[in-house]
N, C-alpha and C positions, 0 to 999 in steps of 0.2 A: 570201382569196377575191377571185375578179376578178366585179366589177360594170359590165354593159354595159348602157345605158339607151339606145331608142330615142324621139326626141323627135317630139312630129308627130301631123298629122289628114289622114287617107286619104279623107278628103272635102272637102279643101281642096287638088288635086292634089298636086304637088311636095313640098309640107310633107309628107305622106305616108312619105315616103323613110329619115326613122330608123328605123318602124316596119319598115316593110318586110323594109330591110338586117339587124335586128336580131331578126325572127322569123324569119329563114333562118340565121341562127346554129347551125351543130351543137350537140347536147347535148354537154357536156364536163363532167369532173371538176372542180372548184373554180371553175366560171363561173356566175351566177347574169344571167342577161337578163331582161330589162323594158322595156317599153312604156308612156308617156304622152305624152298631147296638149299638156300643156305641165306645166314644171316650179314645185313646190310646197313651200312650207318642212316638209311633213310626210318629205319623199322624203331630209330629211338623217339621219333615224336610220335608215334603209334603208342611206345612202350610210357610214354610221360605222361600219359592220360589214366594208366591203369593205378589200383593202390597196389596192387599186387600182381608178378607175371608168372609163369610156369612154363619153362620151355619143357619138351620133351622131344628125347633122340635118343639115337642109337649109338652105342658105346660099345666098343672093340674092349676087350682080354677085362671084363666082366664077367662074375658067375651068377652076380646077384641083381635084380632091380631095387635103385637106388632115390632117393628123394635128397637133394642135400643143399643149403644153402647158395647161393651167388654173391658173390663181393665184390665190387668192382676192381678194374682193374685196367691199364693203359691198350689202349687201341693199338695195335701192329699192324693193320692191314685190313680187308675187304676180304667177303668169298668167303672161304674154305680156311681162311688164316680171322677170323672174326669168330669169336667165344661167345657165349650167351656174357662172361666176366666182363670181354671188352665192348659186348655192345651197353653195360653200365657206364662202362667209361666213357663212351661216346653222350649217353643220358645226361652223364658227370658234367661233361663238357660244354654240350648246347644249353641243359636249362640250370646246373647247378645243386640238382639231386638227381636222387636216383630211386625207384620203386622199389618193396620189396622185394625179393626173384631166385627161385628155385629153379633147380635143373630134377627133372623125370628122368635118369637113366638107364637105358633097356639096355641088358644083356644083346648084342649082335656078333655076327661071323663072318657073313658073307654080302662081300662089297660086290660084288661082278655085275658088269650092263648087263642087262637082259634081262636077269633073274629075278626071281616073284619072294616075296619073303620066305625064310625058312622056317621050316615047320616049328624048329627050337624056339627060333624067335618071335614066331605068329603065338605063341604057347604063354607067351607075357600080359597079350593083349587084356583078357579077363582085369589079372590083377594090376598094370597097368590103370586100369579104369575105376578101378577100386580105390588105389592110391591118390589118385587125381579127385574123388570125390569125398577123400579124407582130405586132403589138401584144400577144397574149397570149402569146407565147414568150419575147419580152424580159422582162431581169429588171427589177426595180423600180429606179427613180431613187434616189438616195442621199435622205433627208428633209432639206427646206430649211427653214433656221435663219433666223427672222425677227428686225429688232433687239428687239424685243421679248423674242425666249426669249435674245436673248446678255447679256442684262442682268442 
């Protein structure tokens, strides 16, 4: 199963933008989509069932949208201090692997409450969508061997 996670608050302009991208997702056979305001060490047995995850969010002092691997990496915290990296490490921790798992990220600018996404960055969305349907056609990455399992 492929797992797509949109990150983000629709009330907090730009941040808005995983969600978005990520409820315009056709329904498809073996995809499972979801939506949150920020990522939580609960969201790793969610993420332990998928072969493959795809977060998508919005990225400050970008010019370009970005597709680009996820490696795990040590947990620092909850909220707003939690990485799509560290919630690997959390996957790392509870079951002893971890999925494959990309990060989608959108060009953004503007974080303020209230505000409705920006035009610049509503302007991604098309290829956003594009991206994300080249990403679910590709096959999966061969599983990377850390010196820890060569031992």
């Amino acid at each position: 199963m492929n797992l797509i996670i949109g990150i983000g608050n629709a009330l907090r302009g730009d941040d808005g933008i995983g969600p978005t991208v990520v409820d315009a997702v056709p329904a498809r056979l073996g995809v499972e989509t979801m939506t949150v305001h920020q990522l939580v060490p609960e969201l790793a047995e969610t993420m332990q069932r998928a072969e493959r995850v795809l977060f998508v969010d919005a990225a400050l002092n970008r010019t370009e949208l970005d597709v680009e691997r996820v490696l795990p990496a040590p947990h620092r915290g909850i909220g707003h201090a939690c990485t799509p990296a560290a919630m690997l490490g959390w996957c790392e921790l509870i079951a002893g692997s971890v999925p494959e798992t990309w990060l989608l990220a959108i060009p953004a600018t503007s974080f303020e409450l209230g505000d409705a996404l920006s035009d610049r960055t509503r302007a991604w969305v098309p290829e956003a969508l594009a991206r994300i349907e080249t990403w679910l056609n590709q096959a999966p990455e061969p599983v990377l061997v850390t010196n820890e399992e060569e031992a």
